[in-house]
N, C-alpha and C positions, 0 to 999 in steps of 0.2 A: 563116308564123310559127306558125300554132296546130299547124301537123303538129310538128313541131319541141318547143314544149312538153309535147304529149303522152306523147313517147316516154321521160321521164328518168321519169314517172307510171308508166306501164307496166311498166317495168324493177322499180323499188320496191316496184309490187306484188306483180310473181312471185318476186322475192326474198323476202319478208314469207309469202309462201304455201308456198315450200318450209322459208322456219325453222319452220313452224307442224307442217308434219306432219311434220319430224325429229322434235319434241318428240313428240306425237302416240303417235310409233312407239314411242321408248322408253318413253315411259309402259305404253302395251301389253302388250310385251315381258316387263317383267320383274315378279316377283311382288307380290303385296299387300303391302303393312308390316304389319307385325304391330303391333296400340296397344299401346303402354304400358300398364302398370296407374294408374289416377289415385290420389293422392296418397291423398284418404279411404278409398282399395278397400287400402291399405297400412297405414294405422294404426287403430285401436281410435276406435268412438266418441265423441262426449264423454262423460263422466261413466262412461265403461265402461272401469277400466283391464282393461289386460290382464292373465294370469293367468301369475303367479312360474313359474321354474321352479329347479326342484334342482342348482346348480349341480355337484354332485358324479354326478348323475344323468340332468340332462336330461328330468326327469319335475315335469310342475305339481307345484308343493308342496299339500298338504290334509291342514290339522293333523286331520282326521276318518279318517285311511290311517293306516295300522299293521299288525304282523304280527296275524294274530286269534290273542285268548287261547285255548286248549287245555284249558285248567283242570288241565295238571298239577303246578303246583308249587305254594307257600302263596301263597294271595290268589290267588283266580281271574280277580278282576277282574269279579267276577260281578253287579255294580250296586247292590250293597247299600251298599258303602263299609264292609263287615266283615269283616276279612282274620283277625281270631283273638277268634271268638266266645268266652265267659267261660264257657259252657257247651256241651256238644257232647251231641246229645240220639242214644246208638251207636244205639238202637232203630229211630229215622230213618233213619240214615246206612245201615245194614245191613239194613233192609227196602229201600229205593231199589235197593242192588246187586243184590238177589235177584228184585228184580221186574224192572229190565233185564235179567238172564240168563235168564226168562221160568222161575226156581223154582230151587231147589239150599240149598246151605248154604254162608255163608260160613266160608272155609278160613283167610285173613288180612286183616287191615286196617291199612296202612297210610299217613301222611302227617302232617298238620299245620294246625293252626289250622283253616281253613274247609274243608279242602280232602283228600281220603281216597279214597283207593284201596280200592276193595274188591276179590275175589277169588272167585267164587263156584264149589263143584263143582256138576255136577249129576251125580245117582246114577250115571251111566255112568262117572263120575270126568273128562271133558270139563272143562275151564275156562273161565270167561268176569269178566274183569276190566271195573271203569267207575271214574270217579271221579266221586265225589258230594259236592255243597256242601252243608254242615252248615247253613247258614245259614239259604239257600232251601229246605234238603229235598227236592234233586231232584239228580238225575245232569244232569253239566254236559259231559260226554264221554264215549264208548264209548255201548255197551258193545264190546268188544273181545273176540276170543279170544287163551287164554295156550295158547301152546304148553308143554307138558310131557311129557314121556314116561311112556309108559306106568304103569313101576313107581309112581312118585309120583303117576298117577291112581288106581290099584288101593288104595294104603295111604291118600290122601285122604278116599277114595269110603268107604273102611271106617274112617273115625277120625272123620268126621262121621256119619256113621249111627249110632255108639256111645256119640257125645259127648251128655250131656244138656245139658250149659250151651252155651248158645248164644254165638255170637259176641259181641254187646251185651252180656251177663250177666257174660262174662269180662271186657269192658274197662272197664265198672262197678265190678266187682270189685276187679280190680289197680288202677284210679285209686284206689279208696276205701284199700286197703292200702296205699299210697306215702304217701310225706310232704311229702308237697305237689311230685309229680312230675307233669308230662304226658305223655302216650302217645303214643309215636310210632312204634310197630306190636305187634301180635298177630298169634301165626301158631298155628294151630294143629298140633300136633305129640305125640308119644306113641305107642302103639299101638292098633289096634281094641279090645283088652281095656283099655289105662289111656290113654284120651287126656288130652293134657294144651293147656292153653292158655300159650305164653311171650309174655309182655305187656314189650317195652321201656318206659321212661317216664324222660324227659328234664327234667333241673333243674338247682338248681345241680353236681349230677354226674347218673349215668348208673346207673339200678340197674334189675334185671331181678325180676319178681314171676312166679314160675308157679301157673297155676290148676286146680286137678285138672277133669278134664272131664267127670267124674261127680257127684264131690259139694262140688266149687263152692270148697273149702277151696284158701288160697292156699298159700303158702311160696316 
């Protein structure tokens, strides 16, 4: 009787021993699982949102990004919060150009409110343009070189060597001559024998004052 009992045991267990290492095998077999990412490894901490983005763009938003100012149009944006000083001091403005072009004469000035192009030759008749804020008293871009051609170096080179009124002197000048006009360029122009300064200046019209570039008288 006990032989008898035994064998339905025996049977159970090698059956029990072969499911074990079927399982066994495929485990082996085949590759690792790769985990998940856990849930916190997915979202933003607490109290940390996460960072906007530009829907048109796909770029974080940061009201601190922008194109950077240039300083070439009016209002530089130059920190002052003074985009059209009440006073424009040209002595400033036209010593700044001359000294980023590292010396020369300014040839023209153009622009607005805070914000002025200069123009400088240097004796070679070479150009080199910057714009400078009136405000700050300092060049806020360039200095750059202007391309020009030759001829228009040669007659530059010799209508500032001959001119006694300087740049500043002339836009002094034709503001003071205007009727309550503002300057929105001087160029210099003329010959080496008569250089002349032509001053625009913008109000409620548009009138032009020329400065003789010898003895300062306007018309």
């Amino acid at each position: 009787m006990s032989t008898r009992r035994s064998l339905p045991v025996l049977t159970a267990s090698i059956v029990l021993g072969l499911g074990l290492t079927t399982v066994l095998a495929a485990c082996s077999d085949g590759a690792a699982p790769t985990p998940s990412p856990s849930a916190s490894a997915s979202r933003p901490a607490s109290g940390s949102p996460a960072p906007s983005a530009d829907a048109s763009s796909g770029t974080p938003s940061d009201d601190q990004t922008g194109s950077a100012d240039d300083g070439t149009g009016p209002g530089t944006g130059n920190g002052s919060g003074v985009d059209a000083p009440e006073t424009v001091d040209w002595s400033a403005v036209t010593q700044q150009g001359i000294a980023a072009a590292g010396g020369g004469s300014v040839v023209s000035l153009t622009g607005s409110g805070d914000s002025w192009t200069v123009v400088v030759s240097g004796p070679d008749g070479s150009q080199t343009q910057s714009v400078v804020s009136a405000t700050l008293g300092r060049v806020t871009s360039g200095p750059f070189p202007k391309d020009v051609d030759q001829a228009t170096k040669t007659a530059d080179a010799d209508r500032a060597a001959a001119a006694e009124v300087d740049a500043a002197t002339a836009a002094k000048t034709a503001v003071g001559a205007s009727s309550g006009g503002t300057l929105s360029s001087l160029v210099l122009g003329g010959s080496a024998t008569a250089p002349t300064w032509t001053a625009t200046l913008t109000g409620s019209s548009t009138s032009t004052v020329i400065v003789d570039g010898i003895s300062g008288a306007t018309s």
